[in-house]
C-alpha positions as CSV (number, residue, x, y, z in Angstrom):
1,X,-49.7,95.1,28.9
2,X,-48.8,94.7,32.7
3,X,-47.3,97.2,35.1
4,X,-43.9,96.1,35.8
5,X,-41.2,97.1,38.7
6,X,-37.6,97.3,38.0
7,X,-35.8,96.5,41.4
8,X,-32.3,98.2,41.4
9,X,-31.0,97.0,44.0
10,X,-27.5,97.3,46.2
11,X,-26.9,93.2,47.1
12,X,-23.5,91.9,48.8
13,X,-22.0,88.9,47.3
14,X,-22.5,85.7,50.1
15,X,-25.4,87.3,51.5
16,X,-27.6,85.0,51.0
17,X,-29.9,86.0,53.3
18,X,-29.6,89.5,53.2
19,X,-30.4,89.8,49.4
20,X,-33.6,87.4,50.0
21,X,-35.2,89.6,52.3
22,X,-34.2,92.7,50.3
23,X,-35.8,91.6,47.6
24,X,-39.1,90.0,49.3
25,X,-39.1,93.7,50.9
26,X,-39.1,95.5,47.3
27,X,-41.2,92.8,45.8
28,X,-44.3,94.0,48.7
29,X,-43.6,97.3,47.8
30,X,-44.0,96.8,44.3
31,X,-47.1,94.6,45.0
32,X,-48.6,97.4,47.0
33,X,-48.2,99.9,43.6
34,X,-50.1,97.0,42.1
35,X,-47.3,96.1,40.0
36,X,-47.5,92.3,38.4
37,X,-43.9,91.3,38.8
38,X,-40.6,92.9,39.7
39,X,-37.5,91.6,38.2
40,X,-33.9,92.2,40.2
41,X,-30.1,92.0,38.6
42,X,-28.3,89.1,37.6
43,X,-27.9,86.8,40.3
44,X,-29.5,88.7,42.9
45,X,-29.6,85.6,45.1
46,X,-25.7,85.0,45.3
47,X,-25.1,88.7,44.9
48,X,-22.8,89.3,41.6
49,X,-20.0,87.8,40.4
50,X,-20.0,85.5,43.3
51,X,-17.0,83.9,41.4
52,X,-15.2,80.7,43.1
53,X,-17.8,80.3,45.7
54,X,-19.6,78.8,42.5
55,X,-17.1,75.9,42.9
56,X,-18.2,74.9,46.6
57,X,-21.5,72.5,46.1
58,X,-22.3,73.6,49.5
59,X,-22.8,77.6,48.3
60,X,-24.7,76.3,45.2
61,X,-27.1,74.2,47.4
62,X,-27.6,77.1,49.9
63,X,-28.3,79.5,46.8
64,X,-30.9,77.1,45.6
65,X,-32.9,76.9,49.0
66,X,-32.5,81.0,49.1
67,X,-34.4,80.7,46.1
68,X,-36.9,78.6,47.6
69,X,-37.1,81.0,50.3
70,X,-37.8,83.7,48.1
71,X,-40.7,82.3,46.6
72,X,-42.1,81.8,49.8
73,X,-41.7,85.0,50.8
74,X,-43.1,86.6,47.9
75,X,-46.3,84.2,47.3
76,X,-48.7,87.1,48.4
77,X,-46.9,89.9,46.5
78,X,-46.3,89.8,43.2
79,X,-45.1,87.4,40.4
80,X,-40.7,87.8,40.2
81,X,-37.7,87.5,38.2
82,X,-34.6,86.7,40.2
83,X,-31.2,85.8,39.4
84,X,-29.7,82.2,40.7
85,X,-27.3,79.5,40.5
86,X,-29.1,77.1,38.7
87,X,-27.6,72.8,38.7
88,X,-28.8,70.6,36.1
89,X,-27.1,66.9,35.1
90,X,-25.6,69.7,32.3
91,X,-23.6,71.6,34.7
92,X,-24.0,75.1,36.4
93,X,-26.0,77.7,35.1
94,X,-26.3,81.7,35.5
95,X,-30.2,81.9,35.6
96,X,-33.1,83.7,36.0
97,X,-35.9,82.3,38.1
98,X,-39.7,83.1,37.6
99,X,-41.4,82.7,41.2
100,X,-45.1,83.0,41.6
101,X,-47.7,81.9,44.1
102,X,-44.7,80.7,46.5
103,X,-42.8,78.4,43.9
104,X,-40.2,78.3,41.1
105,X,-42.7,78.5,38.2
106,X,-39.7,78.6,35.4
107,X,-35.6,78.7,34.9
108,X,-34.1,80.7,32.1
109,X,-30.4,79.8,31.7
110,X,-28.4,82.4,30.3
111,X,-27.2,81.5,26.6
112,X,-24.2,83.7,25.9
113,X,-21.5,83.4,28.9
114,X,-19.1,86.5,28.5
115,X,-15.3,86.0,28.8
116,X,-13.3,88.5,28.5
117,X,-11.6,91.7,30.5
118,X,-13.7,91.0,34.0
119,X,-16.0,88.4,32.9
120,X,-15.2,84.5,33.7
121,X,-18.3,83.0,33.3
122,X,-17.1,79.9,31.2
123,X,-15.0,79.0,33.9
124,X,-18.4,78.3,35.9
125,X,-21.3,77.9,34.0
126,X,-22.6,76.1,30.3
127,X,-24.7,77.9,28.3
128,X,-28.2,77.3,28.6
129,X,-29.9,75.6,25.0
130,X,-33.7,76.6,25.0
131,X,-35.5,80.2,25.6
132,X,-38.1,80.9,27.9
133,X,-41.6,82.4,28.3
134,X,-43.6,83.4,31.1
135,X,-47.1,84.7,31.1
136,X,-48.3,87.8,33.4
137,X,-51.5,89.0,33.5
138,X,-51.8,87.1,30.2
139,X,-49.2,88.9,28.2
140,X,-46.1,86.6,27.2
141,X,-42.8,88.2,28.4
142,X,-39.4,86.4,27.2
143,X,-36.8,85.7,29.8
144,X,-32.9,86.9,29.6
145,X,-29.9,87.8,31.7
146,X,-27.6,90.1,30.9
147,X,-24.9,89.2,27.9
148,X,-27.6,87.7,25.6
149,X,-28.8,91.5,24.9
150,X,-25.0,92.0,23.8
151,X,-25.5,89.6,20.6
152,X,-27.8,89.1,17.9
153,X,-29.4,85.8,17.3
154,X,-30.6,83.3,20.4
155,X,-32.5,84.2,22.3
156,X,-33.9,87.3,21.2
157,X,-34.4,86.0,17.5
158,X,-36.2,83.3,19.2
159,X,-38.7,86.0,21.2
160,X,-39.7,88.0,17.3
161,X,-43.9,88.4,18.1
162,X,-43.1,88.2,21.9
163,X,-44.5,92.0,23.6
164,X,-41.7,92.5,26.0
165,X,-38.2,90.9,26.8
166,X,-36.7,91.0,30.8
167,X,-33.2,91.4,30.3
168,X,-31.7,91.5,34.2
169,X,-28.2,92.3,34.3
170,X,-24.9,92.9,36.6
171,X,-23.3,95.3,34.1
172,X,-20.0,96.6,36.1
173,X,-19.8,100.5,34.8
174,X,-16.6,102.4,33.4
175,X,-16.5,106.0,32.1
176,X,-17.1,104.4,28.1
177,X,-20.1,102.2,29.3
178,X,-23.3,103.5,29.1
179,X,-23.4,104.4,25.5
180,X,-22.3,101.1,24.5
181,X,-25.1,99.9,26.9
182,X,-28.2,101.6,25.1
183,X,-26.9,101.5,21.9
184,X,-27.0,97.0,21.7
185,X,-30.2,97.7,23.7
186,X,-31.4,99.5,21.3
187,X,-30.5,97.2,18.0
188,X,-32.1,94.3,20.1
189,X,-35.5,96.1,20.8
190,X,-36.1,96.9,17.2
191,X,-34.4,93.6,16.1
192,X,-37.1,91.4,18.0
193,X,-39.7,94.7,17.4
194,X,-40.6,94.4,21.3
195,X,-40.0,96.2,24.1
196,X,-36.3,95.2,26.9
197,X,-37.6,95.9,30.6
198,X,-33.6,96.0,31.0
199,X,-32.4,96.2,35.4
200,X,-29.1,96.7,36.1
201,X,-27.4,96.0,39.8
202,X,-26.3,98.8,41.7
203,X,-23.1,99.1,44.5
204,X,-20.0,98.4,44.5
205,X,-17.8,94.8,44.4
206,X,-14.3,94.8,45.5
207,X,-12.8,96.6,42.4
208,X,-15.9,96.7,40.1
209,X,-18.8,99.3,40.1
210,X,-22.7,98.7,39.3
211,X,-24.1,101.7,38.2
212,X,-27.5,100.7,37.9
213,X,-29.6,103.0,34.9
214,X,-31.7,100.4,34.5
215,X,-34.1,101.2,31.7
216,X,-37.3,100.1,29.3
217,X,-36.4,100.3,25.7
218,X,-39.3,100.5,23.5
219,X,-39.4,98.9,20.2
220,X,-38.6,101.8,18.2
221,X,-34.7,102.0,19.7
222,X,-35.9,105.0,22.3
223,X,-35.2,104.8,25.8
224,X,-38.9,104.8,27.6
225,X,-38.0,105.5,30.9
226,X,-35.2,105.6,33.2
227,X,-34.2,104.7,36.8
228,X,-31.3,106.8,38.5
229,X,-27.3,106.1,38.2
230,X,-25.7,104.7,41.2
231,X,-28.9,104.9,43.6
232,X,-31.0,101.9,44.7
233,X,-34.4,102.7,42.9
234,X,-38.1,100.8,42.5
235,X,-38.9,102.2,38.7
236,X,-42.7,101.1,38.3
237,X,-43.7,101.4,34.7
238,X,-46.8,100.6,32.6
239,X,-46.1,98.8,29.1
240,X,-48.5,99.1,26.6
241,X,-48.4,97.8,23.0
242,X,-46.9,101.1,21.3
243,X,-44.8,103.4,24.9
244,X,-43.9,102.9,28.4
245,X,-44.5,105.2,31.0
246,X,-43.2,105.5,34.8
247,X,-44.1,106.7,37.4
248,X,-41.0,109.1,37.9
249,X,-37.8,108.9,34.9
250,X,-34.5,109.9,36.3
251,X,-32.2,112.5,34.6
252,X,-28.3,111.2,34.9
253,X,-25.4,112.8,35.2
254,X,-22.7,113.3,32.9
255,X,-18.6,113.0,33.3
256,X,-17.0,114.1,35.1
257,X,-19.9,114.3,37.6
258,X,-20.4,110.4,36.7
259,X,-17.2,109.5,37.4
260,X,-16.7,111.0,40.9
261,X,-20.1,109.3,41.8
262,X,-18.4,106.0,40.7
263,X,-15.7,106.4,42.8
264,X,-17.6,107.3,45.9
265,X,-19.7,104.5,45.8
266,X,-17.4,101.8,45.1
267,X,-15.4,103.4,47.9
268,X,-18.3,103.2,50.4
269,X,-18.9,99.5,49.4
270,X,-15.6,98.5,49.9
271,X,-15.2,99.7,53.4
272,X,-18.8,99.1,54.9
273,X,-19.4,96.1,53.0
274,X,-16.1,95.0,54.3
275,X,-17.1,95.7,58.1
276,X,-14.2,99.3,58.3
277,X,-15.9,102.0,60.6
278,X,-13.3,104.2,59.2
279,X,-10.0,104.7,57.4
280,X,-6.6,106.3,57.3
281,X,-4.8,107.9,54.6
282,X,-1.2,109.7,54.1
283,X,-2.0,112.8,53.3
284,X,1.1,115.2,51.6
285,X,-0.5,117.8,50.4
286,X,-0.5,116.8,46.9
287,X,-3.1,116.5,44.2
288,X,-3.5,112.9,44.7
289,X,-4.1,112.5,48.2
290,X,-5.7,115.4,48.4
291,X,-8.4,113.7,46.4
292,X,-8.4,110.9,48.4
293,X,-9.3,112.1,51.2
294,X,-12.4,114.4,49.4
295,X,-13.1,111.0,48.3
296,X,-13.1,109.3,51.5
297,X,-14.9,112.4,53.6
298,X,-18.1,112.4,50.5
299,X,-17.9,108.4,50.6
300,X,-17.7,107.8,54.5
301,X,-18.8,111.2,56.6
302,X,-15.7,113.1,57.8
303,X,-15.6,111.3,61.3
304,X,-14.7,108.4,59.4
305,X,-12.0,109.9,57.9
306,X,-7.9,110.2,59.5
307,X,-5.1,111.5,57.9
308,X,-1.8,111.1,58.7
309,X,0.5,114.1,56.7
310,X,4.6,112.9,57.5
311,X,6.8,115.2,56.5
312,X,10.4,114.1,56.2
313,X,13.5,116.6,55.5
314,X,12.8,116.8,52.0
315,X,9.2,118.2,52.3
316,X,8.5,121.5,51.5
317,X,6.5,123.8,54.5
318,X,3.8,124.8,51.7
319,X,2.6,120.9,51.8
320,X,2.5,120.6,55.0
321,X,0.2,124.3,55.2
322,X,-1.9,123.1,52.3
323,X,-2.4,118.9,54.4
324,X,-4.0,121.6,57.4
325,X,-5.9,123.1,55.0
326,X,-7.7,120.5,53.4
327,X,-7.9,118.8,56.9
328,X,-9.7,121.8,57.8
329,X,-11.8,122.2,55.0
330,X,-13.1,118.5,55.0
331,X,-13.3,118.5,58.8
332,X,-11.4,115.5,58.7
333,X,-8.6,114.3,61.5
334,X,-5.0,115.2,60.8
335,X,-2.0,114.1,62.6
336,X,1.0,115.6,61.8
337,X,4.2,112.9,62.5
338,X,7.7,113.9,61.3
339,X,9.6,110.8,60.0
340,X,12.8,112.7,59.9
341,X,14.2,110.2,63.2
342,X,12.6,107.2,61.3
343,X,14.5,107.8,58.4
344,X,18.0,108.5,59.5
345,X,17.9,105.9,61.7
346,X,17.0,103.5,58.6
347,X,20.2,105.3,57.0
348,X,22.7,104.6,59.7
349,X,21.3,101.0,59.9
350,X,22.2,100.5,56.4
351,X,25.0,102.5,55.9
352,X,27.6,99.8,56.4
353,X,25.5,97.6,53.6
354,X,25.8,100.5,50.8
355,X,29.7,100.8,51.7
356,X,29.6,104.5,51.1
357,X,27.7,104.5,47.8
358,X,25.7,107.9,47.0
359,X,21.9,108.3,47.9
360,X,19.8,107.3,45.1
361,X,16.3,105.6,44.8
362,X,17.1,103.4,47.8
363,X,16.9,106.6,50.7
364,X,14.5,108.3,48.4
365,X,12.0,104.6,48.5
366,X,13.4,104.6,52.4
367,X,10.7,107.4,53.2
368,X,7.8,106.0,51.3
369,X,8.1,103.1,53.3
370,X,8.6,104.5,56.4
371,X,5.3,106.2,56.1
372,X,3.7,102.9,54.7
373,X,4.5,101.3,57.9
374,X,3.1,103.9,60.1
375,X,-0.4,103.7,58.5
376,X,-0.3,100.2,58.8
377,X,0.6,101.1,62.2
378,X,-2.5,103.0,62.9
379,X,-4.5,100.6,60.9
380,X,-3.2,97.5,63.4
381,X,-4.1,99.9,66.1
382,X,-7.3,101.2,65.7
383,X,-8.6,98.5,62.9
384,X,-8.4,101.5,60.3
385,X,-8.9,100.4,56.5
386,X,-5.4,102.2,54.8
387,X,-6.4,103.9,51.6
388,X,-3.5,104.0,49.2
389,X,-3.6,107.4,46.4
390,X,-1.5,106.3,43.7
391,X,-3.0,107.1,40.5
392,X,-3.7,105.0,37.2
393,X,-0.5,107.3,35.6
394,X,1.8,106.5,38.4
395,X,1.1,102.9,38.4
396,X,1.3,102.2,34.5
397,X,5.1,103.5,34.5
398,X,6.0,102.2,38.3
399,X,6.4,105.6,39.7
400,X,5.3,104.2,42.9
401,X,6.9,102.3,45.8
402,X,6.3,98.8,47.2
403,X,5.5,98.4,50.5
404,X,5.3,102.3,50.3
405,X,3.1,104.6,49.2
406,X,1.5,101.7,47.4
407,X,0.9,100.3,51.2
408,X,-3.1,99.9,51.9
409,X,-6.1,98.0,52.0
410,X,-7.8,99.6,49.0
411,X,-6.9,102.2,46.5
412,X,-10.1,104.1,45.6
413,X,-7.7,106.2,42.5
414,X,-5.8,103.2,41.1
415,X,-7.9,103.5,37.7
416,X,-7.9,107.2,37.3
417,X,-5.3,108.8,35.2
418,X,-3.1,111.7,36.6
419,X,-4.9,114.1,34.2
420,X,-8.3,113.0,35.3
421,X,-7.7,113.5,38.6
422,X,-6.6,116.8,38.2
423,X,-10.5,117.3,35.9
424,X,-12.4,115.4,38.8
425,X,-11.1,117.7,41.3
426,X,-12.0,121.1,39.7
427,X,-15.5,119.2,39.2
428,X,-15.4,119.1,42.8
429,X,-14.4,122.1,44.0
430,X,-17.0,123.4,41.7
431,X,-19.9,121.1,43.3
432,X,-19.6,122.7,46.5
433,X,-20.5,123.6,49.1
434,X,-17.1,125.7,49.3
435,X,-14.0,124.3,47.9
436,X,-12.4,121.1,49.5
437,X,-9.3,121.6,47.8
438,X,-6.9,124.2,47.8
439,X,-6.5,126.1,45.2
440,X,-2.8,125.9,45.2
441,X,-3.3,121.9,45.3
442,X,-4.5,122.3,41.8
443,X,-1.4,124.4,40.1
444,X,1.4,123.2,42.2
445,X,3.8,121.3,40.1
446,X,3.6,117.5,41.2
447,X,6.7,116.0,43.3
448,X,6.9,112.9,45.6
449,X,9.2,115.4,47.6
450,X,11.8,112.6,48.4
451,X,15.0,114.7,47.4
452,X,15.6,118.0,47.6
453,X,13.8,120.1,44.4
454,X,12.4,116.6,43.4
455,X,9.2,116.8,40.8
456,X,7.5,114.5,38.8
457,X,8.7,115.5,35.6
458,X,12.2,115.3,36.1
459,X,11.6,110.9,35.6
460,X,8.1,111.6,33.7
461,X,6.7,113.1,30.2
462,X,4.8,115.7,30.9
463,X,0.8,113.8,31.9
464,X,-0.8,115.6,29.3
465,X,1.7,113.2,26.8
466,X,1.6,110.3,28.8
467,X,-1.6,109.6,29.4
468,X,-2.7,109.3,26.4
469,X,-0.3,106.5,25.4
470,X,-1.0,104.6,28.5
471,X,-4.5,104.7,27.4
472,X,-3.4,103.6,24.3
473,X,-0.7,100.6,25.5
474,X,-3.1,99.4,28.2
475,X,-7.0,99.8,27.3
476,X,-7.0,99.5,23.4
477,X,-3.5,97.6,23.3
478,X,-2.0,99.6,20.3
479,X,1.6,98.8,19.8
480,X,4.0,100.7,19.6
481,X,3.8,102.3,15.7
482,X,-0.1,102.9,16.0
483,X,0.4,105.0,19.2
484,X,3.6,107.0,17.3
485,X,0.8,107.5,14.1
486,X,-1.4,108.9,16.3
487,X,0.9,112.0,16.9
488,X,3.1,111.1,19.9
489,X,6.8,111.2,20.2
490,X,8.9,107.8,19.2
491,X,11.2,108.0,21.6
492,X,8.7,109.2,24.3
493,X,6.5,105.9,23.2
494,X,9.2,103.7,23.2
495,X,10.7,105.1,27.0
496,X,6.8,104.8,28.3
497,X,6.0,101.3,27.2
498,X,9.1,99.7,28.4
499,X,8.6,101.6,31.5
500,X,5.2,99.5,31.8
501,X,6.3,96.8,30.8
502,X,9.0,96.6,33.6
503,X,6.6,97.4,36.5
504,X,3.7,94.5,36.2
505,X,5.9,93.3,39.0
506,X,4.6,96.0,41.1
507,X,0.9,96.2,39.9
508,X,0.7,92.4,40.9
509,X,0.9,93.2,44.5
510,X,-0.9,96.4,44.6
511,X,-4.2,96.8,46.5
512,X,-7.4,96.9,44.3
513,X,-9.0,99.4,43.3
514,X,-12.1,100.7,41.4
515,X,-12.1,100.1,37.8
516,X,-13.6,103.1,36.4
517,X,-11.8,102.9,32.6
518,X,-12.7,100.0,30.0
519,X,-9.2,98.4,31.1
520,X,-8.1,98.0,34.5
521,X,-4.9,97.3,35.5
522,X,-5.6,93.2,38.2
523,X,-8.2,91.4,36.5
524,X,-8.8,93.1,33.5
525,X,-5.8,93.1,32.2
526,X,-3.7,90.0,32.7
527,X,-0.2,90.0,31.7
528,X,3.3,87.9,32.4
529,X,5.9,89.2,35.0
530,X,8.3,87.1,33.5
531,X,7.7,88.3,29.5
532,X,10.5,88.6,26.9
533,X,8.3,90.2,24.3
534,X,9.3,93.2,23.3
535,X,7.4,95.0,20.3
């Protein structure tokens, strides 16, 4: 059996030329290990999921001649697997391209196309109808992208005898994943009784998150060897008949470490890949944006990092001390801008349009957007990305305001629940060095702080009650009597869901963010504004 490389590799959708010569590089490292052929993700040539640009001839054309290019490059290297967009008088394909000795020596067209939650490959491609063998060193290796490991049947009950199965993937990660991941890996491998040289992409995508883990699964269901999470990585591994072994095996981490690392690289993506030098955030003081900005200062480097705390007449002295703090901790930039002018003159513009009515949500929303428009000021200014710190809680039930605090370019926390936040940041603080955050961040009772005495709970169940029935509504979508059998409050259920229900409105014109649960709110989970169905 050969030596084989895994290429994990961190590739930018369009970037044609990029991902060629960042592959041709890893393939001469791999050739210099004496390795007989690397394999790199799922469409490693058009970066992953190049999407619409599929539907342009022109990009499908210019991904074929990258190809080319790639071959060339890599003629005095080493044999490799690469992902493509393939065109046949079929249609378009998801492939995988074997290249040797400066040519395209086969094409593998993926058989199963996923669609569902983030996946839209039947809107692209058509399955492919044949498997595919290739011959290294002289030992026959099956071909395979990504979804086909998720299924029995074609093509791996079409590969039974065959040694070893590439399976190269762009397998977005979320907090359920990487169980789920091993475990078809595992009936596969001792379905077809073969080994699954199984690499995974790495980086972040607008709102998804490649975490890498790429792996060889040895016939007997256990894992042989393991590249990091969420690092680029070259695993080099020898395959014989009966193990694997590699040259180094990684050790990952577990929640809520996992998590955090998510969220920093998908946030670093976004803004480099995205050509920011730096962003801006509102920071109050609170839990949430607190986070943010840890976020942003691990992601970015603290000179990257500006914050912007705005205290209006409402907001208590202690957040303002604790926005310093944290400022000072991280070693970020803090301006400190009063919007109390801002605001009343807002209120005396508009005073003759409410005819005397009492203050309400209008003033209290007033605020929120007075601050939204003086990041976006700073952003205009200084070509600042604006980082928006809602959370998944506050979003689900529309405890968040338009052109407000949900004003940004990206919202790193959009995904994470109210209570997970509060479990990453004592993670955190508990990584070190010192303690970003305050302790008195952490126990503080939550409040937007736009009226006077103002906290969350006064218009929300307590988190610890409703974040489990979000979770319940949204990603497994019980209804309403399965989430009450579970153990939760009727009336609490019933108050939550219509609260949801009434604020897709709002989540349709929120920036994205990193999906880091098995349901996102944007394109994972699709539903009507206008929806009369009530359960």
């Amino acid at each position: 059996m050969p030596r084989i490389a895994l290429g994990q590799l961190n590739l930018t959708v369009g970037d044609l030329a990029g991902n060629v010569e960042k592959m041709a590089s890893s393939a001469s490292e791999a050739a210099a290990a004496g390795v007989e052929l690397v394999c790199f993700p799922e469409l490693s040539v058009t970066g992953y999921p190049p999407e619409d640009l599929v539907l342009r001839p022109e990009f499908v054309r210019d991904n074929l001649a990258a190809l080319d290019e790639l071959a060339a490059k890599t003629a005095d290297a080493c044999p490799v697997i690469a992902g493509f967009v393939d065109r046949t008088e079929r249609g378009l394909h998801n492939a995988a391209g074997f290249l040797a000795g400066g040519e395209v020596r086969a094409r593998y067209h993926k058989i199963v196309l996923p669609n569902f939650g983030v996946f839209d490959e039947q809107r692209y491609f058509v399955p492919g109808d044949r498997t595919e063998q290739v011959s290294v060193g002289g030992v026959s290796m099956g071909l395979s992208v990504c979804e086909d490991v998720w299924h029995p049947g074609r093509p791996f009950s079409e590969y039974r005898g065959v040694p070893l199965v590439t399976n190269i993937n762009g397998s977005p990660y979320h907090r359920r994943k990487l169980e789920e991941r091993l475990g078809v890996l595992r009936d596969r491998a001792r379905e077809f009784g073969g080994c699954i040289a199984y690499v995974n992409a790495v980086g972040g995508q607008d709102e998804l998150v490649f975490d890498g883990g790429s792996v060889v699964m040895g016939p007997d269901g256990h894992v042989a060897c393991r590249a990091p999470l969420f690092d680029e990585d070259l695993l080099i591994v020898d395959v014989d008949d009966d193990a694997a072994r590699a040259e180094h095996d990684a050790v990952w981490p577990e929640p809520p470490e996992s998590i955090y690392r998510a969220l920093v690289l998908g946030l670093r993506d976004y803004v480099r890949k995205n050509g920011f030098d730096d962003v801006v955030l509102g920071l109050s003081g609170g839990i949430d944006s607190a986070f943010v900005a840890v976020l942003a200062a691990d992601a970015l480097g603290a000179d990257a990092v500006r914050a912007l705390a705005m205290p209006s007449p409402y907001s208590s002295s202690e957040s303002v001390d604790d926005a310093v703090d944290i400022a000072a901790r991280l070693g970020i930039r803090l301006d400190v801008t009063r919007i109390d002018a801002v605001f009343d003159a807002y209120r005396s513009a508009l005073r003759p349009l409410f005819e005397d009515r009492p203050e309400d949500v209008a003033e209290e929303n007033l605020q929120a957007r007075t601050r939204g428009n003086l990041l976006m000021g700073v952003s205009n200014k200084f070509g600042s990305l604006v980082l928006a710190t809602g959370n998944k809680s506050e979003y689900a039930v529309g405890y968040a305001t338009l052109y407000g605090d949900m004003a940004g370019g990206f919202a790193p926390i959009k995904d994470v629940p109210k209570t997970l936040v509060y479990e990453l940041c004592r993670w955190r603080n508990s990584a070190g060095p010192g303690e970003p955050l305050p302790g008195r961040v952490l126990t503080k009772a939550p409040s937007a702080e736009l009226r006077p005495g103002q906290k969350d709970s006064d218009s929300l169940p307590p988190y610890e009650s409703l974040d489990p029935i979000i979770e319940g509504y949204v990603e497994d979508d019980l209804g309403i009597d399965e989430i009450v059998a579970a153990g939760h409050d009727r009336a609490t259920v019933d108050t939550v869901v219509r609260m949801i229900d009434r604020a897709e409105y709002k989540r349709r014109q929120a920036a994205p963010g990193i999906k880091i649960t098995p349901k996102a709110f944007g394109r994972d989970r699709r539903m009507p504004i206008t929806n009369r169905y009530v359960d």
